[in-house]
N, C-alpha and C positions, 0 to 999 in steps of 0.2 A: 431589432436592428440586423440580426442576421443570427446562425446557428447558436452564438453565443447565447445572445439575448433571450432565443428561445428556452435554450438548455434551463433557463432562469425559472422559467413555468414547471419544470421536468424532476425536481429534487435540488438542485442544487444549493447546497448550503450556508445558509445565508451569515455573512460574515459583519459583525455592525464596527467592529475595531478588526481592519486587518493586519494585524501587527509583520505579518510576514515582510509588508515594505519597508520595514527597517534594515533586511539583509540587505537594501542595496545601496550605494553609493550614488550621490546626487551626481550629475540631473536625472539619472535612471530613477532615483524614488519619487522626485518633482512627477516628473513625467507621467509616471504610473499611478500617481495617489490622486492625480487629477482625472482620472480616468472614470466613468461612472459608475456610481454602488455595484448595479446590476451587471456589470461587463467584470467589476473584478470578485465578486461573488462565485464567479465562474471559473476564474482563471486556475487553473493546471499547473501549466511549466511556462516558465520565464526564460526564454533563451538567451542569452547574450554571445555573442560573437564577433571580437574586435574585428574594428573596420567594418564589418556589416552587420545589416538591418537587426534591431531589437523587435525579434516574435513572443507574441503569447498565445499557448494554445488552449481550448478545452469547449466541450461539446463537439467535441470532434473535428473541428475545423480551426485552422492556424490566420493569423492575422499581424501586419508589420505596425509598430508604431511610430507616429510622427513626433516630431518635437514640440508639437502644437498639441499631444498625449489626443490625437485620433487616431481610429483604425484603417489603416490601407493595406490593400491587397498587390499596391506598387511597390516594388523594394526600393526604387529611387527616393520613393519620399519620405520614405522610412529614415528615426534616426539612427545613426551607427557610431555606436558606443569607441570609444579610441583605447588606447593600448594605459592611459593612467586610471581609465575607469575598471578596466582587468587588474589590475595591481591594487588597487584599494579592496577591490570585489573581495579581490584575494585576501588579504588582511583583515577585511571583516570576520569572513566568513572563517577563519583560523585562529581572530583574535591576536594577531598577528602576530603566531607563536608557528609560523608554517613548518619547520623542522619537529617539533610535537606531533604530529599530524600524519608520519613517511607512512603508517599502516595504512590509512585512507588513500595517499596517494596511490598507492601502489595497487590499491582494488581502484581506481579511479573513480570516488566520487566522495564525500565528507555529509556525514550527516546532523545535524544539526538541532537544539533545542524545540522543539515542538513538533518532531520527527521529521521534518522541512530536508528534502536528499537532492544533494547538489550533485548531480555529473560532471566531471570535468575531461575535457580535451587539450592536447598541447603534443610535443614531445616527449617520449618516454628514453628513460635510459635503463638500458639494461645491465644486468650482473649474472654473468652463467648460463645467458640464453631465455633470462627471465625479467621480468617489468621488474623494477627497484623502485621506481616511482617516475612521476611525471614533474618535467620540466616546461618554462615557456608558456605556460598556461595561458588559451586566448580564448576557449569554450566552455561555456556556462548554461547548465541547463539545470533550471531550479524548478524542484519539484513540489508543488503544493501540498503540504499536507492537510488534511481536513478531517474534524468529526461530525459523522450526520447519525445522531442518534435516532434510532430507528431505524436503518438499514435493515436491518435483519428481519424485519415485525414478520413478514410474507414470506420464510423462510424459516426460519426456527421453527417453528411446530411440524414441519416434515424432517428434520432433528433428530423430534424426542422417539424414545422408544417407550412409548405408555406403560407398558405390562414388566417391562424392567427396569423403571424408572431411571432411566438412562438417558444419554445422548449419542448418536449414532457417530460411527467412527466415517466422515465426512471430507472428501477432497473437491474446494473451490479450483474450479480452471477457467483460465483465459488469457485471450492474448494480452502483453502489457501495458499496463491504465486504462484497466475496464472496473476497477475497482474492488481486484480480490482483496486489497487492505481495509478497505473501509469495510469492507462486511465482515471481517477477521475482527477488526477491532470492534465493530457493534456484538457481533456472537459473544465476546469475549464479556462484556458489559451485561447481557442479559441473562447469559447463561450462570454467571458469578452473583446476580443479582436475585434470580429465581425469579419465575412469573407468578402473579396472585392467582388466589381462582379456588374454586373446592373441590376437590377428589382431583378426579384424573384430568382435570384441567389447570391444576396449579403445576408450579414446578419448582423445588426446594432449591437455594443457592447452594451452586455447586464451586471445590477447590479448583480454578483455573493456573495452570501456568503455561505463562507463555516466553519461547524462545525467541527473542529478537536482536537479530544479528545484525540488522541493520539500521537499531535505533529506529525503525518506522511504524509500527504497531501501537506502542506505548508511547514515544515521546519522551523515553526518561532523560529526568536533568538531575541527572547526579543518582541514578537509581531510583530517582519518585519519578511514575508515568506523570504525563501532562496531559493525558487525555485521558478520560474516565472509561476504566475496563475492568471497572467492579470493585466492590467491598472482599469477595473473597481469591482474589487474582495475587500472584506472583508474577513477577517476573525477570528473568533472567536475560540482563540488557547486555547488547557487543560482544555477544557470544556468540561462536561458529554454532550450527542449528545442532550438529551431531552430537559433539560434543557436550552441548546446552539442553539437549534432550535426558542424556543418561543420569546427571546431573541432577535435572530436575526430579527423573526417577526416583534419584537414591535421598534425597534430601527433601523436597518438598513433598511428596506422596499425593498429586494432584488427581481429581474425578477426571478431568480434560485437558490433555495438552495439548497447546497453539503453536503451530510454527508456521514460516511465510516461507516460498518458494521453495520447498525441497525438489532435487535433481537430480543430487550426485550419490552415489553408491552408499557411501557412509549412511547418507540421510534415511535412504530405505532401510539401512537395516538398523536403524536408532529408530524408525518408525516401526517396523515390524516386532522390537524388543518390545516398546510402550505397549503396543496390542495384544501382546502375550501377557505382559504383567495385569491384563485384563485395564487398563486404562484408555477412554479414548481420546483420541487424534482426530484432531480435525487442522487440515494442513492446505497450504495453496502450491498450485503448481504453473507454471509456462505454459498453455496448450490450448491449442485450437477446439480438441475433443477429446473423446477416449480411445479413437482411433492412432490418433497423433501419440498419444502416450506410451501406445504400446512400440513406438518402435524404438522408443527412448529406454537403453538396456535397463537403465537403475533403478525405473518404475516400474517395467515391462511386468515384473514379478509381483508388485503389488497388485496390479490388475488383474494379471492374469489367478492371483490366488483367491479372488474376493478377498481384499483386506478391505477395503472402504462400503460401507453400507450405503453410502451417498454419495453423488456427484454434483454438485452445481455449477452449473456453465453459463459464463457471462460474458453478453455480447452487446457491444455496443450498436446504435440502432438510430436512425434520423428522431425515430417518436421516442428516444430514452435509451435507456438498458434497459435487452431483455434478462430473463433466466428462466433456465431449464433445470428443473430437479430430476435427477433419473433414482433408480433403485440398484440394490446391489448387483443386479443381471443389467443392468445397463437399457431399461426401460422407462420409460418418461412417465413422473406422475402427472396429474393436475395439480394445477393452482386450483383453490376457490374463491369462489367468485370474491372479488373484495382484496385478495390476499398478496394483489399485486402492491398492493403499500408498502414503501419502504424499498423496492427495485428499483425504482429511478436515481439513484446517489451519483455522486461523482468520486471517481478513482484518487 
């Protein structure tokens, strides 16, 4: 039917109960449930925006929906959500305990059981020249979360380090919703699980723990992940990564630890501690390249020292997602042939 439809041929994971329509308030869930298998097998992010047009995105390309639950590229005929459909959203999505919740506001977005990450927009009020939280809420951007097991398959055996039975200390980059989570979360599943195989082709389950400060990785509900990230994984849920890192250090004694978008000063240097304690990191980042990186001060220094044995860069592409594996001098390996399996996922 169009880019969505295609995406459907491309990896996307196919969903047979999408329960995520429950997050919304009718007619927005009417609307959307009526929608075809193959269009919401696809779907991304659900934006809502009182008074206008209800979009959904994913395969790259955005689309308005009718109240007859068709897709149009007219915003007139699109419907548009009213101001009691945002206050219910609200109440859902809080349990409608919203004062529980002022830490989420105040980073602006709420995350939710099955790692499902709402952004939200409104007015903010401040205290000292700093966000306290937001008020007026009328922007709703819900974020799909998804597992496509097997992401990783065409990717993990440029990983291991054979001869040191190890896993390479690894940074996923790309711009945002190319899917550095979903391949974070597959890694974390295979690598915890160990691959079969004899001699230097098996690979024993390894201690994973993973930092997720954004509840999006694991999905924990109540501290048990909801998505499958191994028999021998930990993880430390709605934890700042820095802080969630040391932690992990001192207490779980993990072979690989996971963390999602490190940035900021702390996070490099709670990564560069892990890599001395001889453990590896495999971690995502914001970035277009490893050019981009470097001008960014707080990683500049992990680049610049070889801390990462690996890069993988993912780019979203009309034929799929590509990826590019480079090495620690920042030279591009091969795929083989075949081993593009499991590149095609959705973010």
């Amino acid at each position: 039917m169009n880019k969505l439809a295609e995406e459907r041929q491309h990896g996307g994971g196919p969903i047979t109960n999408p329960n995520w329509l429950e997050l919304f308030p009718e007619p927005v869930k009417s609307i959307l449930h009526q929608l075809p298998h193959h269009i919401l097998s696809v779907v991304e992010e659900v934006r809502i925006r009182e008074g206008r047009p209800l979009e959904i995105n994913g395969a790259g390309s955005h689309h308005y929906v009718t109240g007859q639950s068709t897709l149009t590229l007219d915003a007139d005929k699109a419907y548009k959500p009213q101001r009691e459909v945002s206050r219910r959203l609200l109440d859902l999505i809080s349990n409608h305990s919203l004062y529980t919740m002022e830490e989420e506001l105040r980073k602006g977005f709420i995350t939710i059981p099955g790692g499902h990450r709402i952004g939200l927009a409104g007015r903010t009020v401040l205290h000292a020249g700093h966000v306290e939280h937001i008020r007026d809420i009328s922007g709703f951007n819900v974020r799909i979360a998804r597992e496509v097991k097997g992401a990783a398959d065409g990717i993990l055996p440029f990983l291991i380090d054979r001869e040191g039975n190890r896993i390479r200390h690894t940074l996923l980059l790309s711009a945002p919703q190319q899917g550095k989570t979903t391949l974070l979360r597959d890694l974390a599943r295979q690598i915890s699980s160990g691959l079969p195989g004899q001699g230097k082709s098996s690979l024993p389950g390894m201690k994973v723990g993973i930092v997720d400060e954004r509840s999006e990785i694991a999905g924990c509900l109540k501290g048990v992940p909801s998505f499958d990230v191994g028999p021998r994984t930990d993880v430390m849920d709605a934890c700042p990564k820095a802080e969630g890192m040391m932690m992990m250090i001192r207490s779980m004694s993990p072979d690989v630890l996971m963390v999602d978008e490190i940035g900021r000063g702390e996070d490099a240097e709670s990564v560069t501690e892990a890599l001395h304690a001889g453990i590896t990191v495999i971690a995502t980042a914001h970035a277009g390249g490893i050019e981009e990186l470097k001008h960014r001060p707080a990683l500049a220094g992990l680049i610049e020292t070889g801390m990462f044995e690996r890069y993988v860069l993912l780019k979203r592409k009309a034929q799929g997602l590509s990826c590019r594996i480079l090495d620690q001098q920042h030279r591009p390996l091969q795929l083989q042939t075949g081993s593009q399996r499991g590149v095609n996922f959705l973010a």
